[in-house]
C-alpha positions as a Python dict, from the first residue, in 0.01 Angstrom:
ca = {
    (1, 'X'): (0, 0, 0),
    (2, 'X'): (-342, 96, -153),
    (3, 'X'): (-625, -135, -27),
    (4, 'X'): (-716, -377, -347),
    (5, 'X'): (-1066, -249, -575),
    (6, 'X'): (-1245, -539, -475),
    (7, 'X'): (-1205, -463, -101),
    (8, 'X'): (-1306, -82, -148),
    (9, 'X'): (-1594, -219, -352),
    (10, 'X'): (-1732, -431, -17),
    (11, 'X'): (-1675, -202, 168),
    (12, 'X'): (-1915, 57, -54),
    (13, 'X'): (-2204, -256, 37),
    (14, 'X'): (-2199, -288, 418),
    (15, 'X'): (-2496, -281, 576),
    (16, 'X'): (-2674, -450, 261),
    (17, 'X'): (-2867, -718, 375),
    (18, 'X'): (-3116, -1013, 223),
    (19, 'X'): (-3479, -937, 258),
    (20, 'X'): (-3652, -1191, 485),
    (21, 'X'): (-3914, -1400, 331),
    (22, 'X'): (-4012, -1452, -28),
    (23, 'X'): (-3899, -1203, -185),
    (24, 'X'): (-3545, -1097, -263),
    (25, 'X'): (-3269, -863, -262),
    (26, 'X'): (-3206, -776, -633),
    (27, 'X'): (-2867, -667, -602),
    (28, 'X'): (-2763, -983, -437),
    (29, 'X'): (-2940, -1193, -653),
    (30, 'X'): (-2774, -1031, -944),
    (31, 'X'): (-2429, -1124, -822),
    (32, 'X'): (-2478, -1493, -861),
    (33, 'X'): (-2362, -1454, -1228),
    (34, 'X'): (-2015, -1471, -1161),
    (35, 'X'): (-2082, -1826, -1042),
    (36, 'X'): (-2180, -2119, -1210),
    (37, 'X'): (-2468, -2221, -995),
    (38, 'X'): (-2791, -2297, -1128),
    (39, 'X'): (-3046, -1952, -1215),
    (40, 'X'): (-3339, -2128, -1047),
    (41, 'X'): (-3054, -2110, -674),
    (42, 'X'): (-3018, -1760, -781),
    (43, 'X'): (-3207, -1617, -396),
    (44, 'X'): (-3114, -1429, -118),
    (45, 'X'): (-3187, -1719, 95),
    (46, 'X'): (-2916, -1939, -97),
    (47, 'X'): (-2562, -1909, 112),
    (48, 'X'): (-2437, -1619, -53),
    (49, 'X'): (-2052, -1552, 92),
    (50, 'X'): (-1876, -1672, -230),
    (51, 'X'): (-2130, -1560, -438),
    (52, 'X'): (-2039, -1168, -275),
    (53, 'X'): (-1656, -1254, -292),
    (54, 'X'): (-1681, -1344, -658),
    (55, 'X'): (-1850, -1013, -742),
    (56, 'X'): (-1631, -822, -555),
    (57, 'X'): (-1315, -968, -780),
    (58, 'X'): (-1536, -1023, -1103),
    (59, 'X'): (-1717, -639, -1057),
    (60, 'X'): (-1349, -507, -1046),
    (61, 'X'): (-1203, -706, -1329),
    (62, 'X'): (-1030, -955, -1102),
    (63, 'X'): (-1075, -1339, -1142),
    (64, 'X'): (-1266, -1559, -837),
    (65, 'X'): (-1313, -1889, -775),
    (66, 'X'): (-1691, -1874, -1023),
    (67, 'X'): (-1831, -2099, -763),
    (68, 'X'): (-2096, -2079, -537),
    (69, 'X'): (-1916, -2257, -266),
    (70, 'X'): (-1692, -2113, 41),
    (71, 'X'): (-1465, -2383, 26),
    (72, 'X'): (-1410, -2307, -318),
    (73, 'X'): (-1180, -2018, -202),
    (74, 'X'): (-946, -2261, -4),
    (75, 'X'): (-731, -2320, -350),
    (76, 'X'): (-808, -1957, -509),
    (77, 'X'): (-462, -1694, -574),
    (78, 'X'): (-193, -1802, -374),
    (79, 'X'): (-210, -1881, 38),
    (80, 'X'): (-18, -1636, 261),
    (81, 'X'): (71, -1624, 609),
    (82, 'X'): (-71, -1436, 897),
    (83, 'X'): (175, -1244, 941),
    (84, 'X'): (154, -1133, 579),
    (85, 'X'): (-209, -1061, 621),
    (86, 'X'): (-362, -734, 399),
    (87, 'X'): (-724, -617, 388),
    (88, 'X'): (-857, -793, 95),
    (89, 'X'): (-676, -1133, 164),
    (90, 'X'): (-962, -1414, 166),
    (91, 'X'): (-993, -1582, 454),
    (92, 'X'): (-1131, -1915, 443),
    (93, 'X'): (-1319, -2059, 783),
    (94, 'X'): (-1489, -2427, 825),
    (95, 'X'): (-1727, -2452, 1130),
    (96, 'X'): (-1719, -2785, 1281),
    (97, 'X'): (-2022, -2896, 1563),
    (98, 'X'): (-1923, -3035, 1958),
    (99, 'X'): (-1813, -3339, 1802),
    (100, 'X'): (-1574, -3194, 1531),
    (101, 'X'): (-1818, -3251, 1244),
    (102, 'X'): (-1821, -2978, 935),
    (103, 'X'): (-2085, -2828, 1004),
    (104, 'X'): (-2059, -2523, 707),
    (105, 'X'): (-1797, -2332, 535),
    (106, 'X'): (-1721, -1936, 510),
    (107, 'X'): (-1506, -1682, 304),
    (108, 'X'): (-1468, -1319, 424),
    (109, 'X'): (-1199, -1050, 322),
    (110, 'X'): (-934, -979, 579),
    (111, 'X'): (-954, -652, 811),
    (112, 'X'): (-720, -715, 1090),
    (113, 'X'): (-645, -932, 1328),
    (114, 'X'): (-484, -927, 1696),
    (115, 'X'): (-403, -1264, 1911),
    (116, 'X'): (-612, -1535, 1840),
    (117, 'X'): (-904, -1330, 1648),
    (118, 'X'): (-957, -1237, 1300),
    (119, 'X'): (-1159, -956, 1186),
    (120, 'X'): (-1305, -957, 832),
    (121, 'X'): (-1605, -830, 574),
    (122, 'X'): (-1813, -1060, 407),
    (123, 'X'): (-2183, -1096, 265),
    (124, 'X'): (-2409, -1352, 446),
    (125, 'X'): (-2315, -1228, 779),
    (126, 'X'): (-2583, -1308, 1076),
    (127, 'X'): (-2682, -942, 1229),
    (128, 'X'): (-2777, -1121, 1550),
    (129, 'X'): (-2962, -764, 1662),
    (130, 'X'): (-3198, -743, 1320),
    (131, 'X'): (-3175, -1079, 1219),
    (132, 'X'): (-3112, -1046, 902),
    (133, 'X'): (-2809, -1189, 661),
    (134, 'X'): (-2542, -905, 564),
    (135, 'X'): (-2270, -738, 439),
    (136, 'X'): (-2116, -677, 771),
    (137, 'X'): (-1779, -691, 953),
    (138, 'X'): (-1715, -920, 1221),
    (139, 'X'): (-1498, -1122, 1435),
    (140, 'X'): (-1372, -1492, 1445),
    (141, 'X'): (-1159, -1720, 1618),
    (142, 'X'): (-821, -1810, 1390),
    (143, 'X'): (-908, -2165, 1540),
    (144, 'X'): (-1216, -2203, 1270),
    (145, 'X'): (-959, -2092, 968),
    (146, 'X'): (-856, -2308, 689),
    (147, 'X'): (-620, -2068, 526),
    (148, 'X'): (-619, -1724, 405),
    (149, 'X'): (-560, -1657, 59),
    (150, 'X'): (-447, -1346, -228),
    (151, 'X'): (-532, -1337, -575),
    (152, 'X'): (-216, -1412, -814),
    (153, 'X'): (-47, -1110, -940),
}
């Protein structure tokens, strides 16, 4: 099966990243149109993850959630199982603190997974070496996964 546009297209982006401080990175900022969140949010510094995800669908003539918001994902396409998995599948996480309060939401595309770990690409990803907020891939536990999710066909 050939990966889906939208996952080739974010995968063209890796390594972009938000530019600390005032100013910001144009190419991000100009993905917040496919959302309906205010223009005066429209920064690098706002959470970005749906923002990428909706570009990535919207920028390859496939439909995303419009919303700003991770969690807005959770209810997007149709939900799949694990073991149904493809690159491209959106996986939605919610990070909870010691005490099992949500703490935050994600969405990242599915890469792969093995045992109790998923690996995806998303935008908004901490670089812990740089610092900086980016298109990277990276590793979670399934534990911190709502669902994972695949655009209607």
């Amino acid at each position: 099966m050939n990966e889906p546009a939208h996952f080739t297209w974010l995968r063209s982006k890796l390594g972009l990243h938000a530019i600390p401080g005032p100013k910001d990175n144009s190419e991000i900022v100009s993905w917040f149109k496919f959302t309906s969140l205010d223009r005066s949010e429209w920064h690098d510094s706002t959470p970005w993850c749906a923002v990428t995800q909706n570009a990535a669908l919207g920028l390859n003539g496939e439909k995303g959630t419009g919303s700003a918001a991770a969690l807005s994902f959770s209810t997007w396409g149709h939900e799949v199982d694990w073991t149904d998995a493809l690159p491209g599948d959106m996986v939605v996480f919610e990070w909870t603190d010691a005490d099992g309060n949500v703490t935050g939401h994600h969405v990242a595309q599915f890469v792969s997974q093995q045992g109790n770990f998923v690996t995806c690409i998303g935008g908004n990803q901490l670089d812990r070496p740089t610092g900086f907020h980016e298109i990277s891939i990276k590793t979670f536990g399934k534990d911190s996964v709502i669902n994972v999710r695949r655009a209607k066909t």
